[in-house]
N, C-alpha and C positions, 0 to 999 in steps of 0.2 A: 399723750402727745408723742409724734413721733420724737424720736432722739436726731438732736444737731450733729453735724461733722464739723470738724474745724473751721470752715468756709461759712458756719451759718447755714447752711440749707439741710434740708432735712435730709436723711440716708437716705437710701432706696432700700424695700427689704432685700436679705442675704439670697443665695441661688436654693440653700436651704428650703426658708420658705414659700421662694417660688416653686419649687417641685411637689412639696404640700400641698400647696394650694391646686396644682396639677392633677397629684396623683388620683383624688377621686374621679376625677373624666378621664382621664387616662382610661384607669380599670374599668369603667363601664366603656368604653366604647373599645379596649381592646376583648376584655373578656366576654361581652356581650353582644357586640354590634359586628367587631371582624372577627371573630369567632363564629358566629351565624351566618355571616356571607360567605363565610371559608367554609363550611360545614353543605351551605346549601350548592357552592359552585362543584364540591367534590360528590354529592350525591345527585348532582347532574347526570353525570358522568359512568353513572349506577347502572348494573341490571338489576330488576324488578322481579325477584324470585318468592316473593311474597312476607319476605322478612321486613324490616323496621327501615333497615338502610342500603338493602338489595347486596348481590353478591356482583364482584368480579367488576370488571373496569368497561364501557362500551360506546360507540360512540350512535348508536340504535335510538336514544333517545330524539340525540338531532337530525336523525336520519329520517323520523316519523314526521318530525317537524317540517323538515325539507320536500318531505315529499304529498303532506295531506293539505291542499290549498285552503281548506276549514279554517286551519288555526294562523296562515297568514291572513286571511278576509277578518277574520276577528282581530285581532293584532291591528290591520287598517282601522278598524270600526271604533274603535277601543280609542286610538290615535285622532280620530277624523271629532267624536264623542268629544275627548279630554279637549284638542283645540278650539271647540264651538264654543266650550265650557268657557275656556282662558279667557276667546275673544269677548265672549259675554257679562261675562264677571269685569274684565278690566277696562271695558266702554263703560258700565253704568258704574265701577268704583271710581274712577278718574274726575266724573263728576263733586262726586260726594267730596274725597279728600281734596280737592279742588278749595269746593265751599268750605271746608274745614279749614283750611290753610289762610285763603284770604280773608273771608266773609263772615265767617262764624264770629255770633257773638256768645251763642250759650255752647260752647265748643266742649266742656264737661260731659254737660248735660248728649248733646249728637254722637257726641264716642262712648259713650253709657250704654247708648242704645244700637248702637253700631255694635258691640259687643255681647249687648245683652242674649243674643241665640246661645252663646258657650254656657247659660247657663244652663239650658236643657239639652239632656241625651240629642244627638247626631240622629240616632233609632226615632229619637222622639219626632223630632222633624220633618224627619223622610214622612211616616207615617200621618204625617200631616200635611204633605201636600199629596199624598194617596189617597186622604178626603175630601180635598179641596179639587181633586179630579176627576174623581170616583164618577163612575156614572151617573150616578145619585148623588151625586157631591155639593159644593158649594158654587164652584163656578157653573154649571150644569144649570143649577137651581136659580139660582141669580141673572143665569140668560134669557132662560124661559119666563123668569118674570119681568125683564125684562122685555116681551116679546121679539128678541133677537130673534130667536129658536122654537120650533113650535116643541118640540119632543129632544133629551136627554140624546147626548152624542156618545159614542165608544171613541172617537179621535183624539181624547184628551191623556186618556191613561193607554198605559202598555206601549207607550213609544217611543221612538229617539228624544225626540221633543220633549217631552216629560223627563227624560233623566236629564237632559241639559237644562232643564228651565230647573232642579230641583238641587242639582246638584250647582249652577251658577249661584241658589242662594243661599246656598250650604256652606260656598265656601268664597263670597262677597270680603266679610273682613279680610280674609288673609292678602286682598289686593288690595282694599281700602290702605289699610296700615304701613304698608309700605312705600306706596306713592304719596302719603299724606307726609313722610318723614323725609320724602324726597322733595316734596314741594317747600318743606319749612324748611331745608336746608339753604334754598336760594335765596340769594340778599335781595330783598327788597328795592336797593339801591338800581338793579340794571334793569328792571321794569322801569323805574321813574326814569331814570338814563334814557333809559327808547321813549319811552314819552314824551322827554324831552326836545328831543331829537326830530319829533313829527311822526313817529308811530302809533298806529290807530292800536286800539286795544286786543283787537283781531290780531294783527302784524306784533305784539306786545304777546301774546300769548304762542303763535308758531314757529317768533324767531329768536323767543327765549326762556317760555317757561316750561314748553315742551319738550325741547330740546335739553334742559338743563333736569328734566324728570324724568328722563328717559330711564334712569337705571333703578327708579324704583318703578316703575311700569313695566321691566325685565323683570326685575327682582320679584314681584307681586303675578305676575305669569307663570314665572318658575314656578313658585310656591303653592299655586291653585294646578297648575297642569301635571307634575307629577304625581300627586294622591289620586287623582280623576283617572288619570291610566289604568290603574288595579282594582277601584272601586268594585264593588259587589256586589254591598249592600243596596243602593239605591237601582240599579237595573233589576235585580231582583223583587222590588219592591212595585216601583212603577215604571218599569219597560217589561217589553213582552219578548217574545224571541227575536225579535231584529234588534233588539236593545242587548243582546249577549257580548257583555265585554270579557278582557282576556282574564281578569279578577276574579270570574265565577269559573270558567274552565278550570283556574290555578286550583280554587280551590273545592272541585270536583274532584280534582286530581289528590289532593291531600286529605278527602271525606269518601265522598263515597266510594271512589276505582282505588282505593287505598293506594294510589302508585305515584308514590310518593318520587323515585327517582324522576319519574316523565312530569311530575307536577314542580318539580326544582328547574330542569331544563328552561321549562316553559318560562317559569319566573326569570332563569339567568339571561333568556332572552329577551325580556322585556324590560330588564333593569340595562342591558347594553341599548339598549335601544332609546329608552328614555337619556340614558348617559350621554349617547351622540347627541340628542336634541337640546342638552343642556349644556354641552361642548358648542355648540352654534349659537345658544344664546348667549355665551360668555365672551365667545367671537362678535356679536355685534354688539354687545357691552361693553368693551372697550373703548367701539369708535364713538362714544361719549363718557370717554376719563375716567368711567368708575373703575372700582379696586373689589369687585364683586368677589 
């Protein structure tokens, strides 16, 4: 039991144990997480003399970047990619957490399964809608017998389309769950309020439930559009060369062109860049109250 103060109420623990209870995220996220971003912004910065961490100081890294339109067209691509993804993911989660919030009755049971993909490999996945595309695949096979199709199509795999459609259901939960916790947070009461009032159920859902979800519909954007930026694996898998996001460059750059300084670079400008877009999201997440 906690220990009483003179007043009867329970202490708070001492500043002691609050640092305690700190210290271990502390040292991981200083010694691990800005340690490694400090490590990769100063080997940015690197010549590339074929050592481990390059010699000498330059600014030739961003100069290449500046000047080869390559890797801003991919950078777009990459950017144009991760937003189809957000917009994709957070139209059909919105739904889901929607019916989870109101409607569900086996609400257990639909987030069970809502979650059930985290129990197989990311790897596993991909490579499973690489069959389900395949030219010989499932959906291919399933046209034709369907007489959609007379003969197997190549349009399905190696495209933009395929890493959006693969990577929107890869990463569905991570929007599901946070507008599901956005929607349970609103009182019940100002729905029946507007209904009261003579608001149709339409007018009941745009001028309050939507508005009042807003910050987990931010929050669930966020959280599926930054990983989708650097992705690698899934363009590698089912895109073909127009599906080249900045994720596979990076990590060209840190595999096979062993150059590792121009492959930091690359990185520091994409992590600014995602920065700014998540600075604009936190800009219009305010103008719905949250504390994001």
């Amino acid at each position: 039991m906690a220990d009483l103060g003179t007043s009867g109420q329970p202490q708070r623990p001492g500043s002691a144990f609050r640092v305690a209870l700190m210290l271990p995220g502390s040292v991981v996220t200083l010694g691990l997480i800005l340690f490694a971003l400090g490590l990769l912004a100063i080997l940015a910065f690197r010549f590339n003399d074929g050592s481990l961490f390059g010699a000498g100081f330059t600014l030739g890294n961003f100069r290449i970047l500046a000047s080869e339109p390559l890797y801003g067209l991919v950078i777009l691509r990459s950017l144009t990619i991760a937003g189809l993804v957000t917009a994709a993911t957070v139209v059909t989660a919105y739904p889901v957490a929607y019916y989870l919030s109101f409607h569900a009755r086996s609400r257990a049971l639909i987030l069970f399964l809502v979650t059930l993909p985290f129990w197989t490999s990311y790897l596993l996945r991909v490579f499973a809608w690489k069959i389900v595309l395949a030219y010989n695949g499932v959906l291919n096979s399933g046209l034709i017998a369907a007489g959609i199709w007379s003969e197997p199509s190549t349009a399905l795999l190696n495209t933009p389309a395929a890493v959006v459609l693969t990577l929107a259901h890869a990463y569905a939960p991570f929007a599901i769950l946070p507008i599901l916790v956005s929607l349970d947070a609103i009182p019940r009461s100002l729905a029946e309020a507007a209904a009261d009032l003579g608001a149709t159920p339409f007018t009941v859902f745009r001028r309050v439930i939507l508005p009042n979800s807003m910050p987990g519909v931010l929050a669930g954007a966020v959280v599926v559009f930054v990983p989708t930026v650097g992705d690698y694996v899934t363009p590698a898998l089912v895109g073909g060369p127009s599906s080249t996001m900045i994720g596979s460059l990076i990590q060209a750059q840190f595999g096979k062109a062993q150059d590792w300084p121009f492959g930091a670079a690359l990185a520091l400008v994409v992590m600014l860049v995602i920065l700014a877009v998540i600075l604009l999201v936190r800009r219009a997440d305010h103008r719905f109250g949250s504390r994001l």
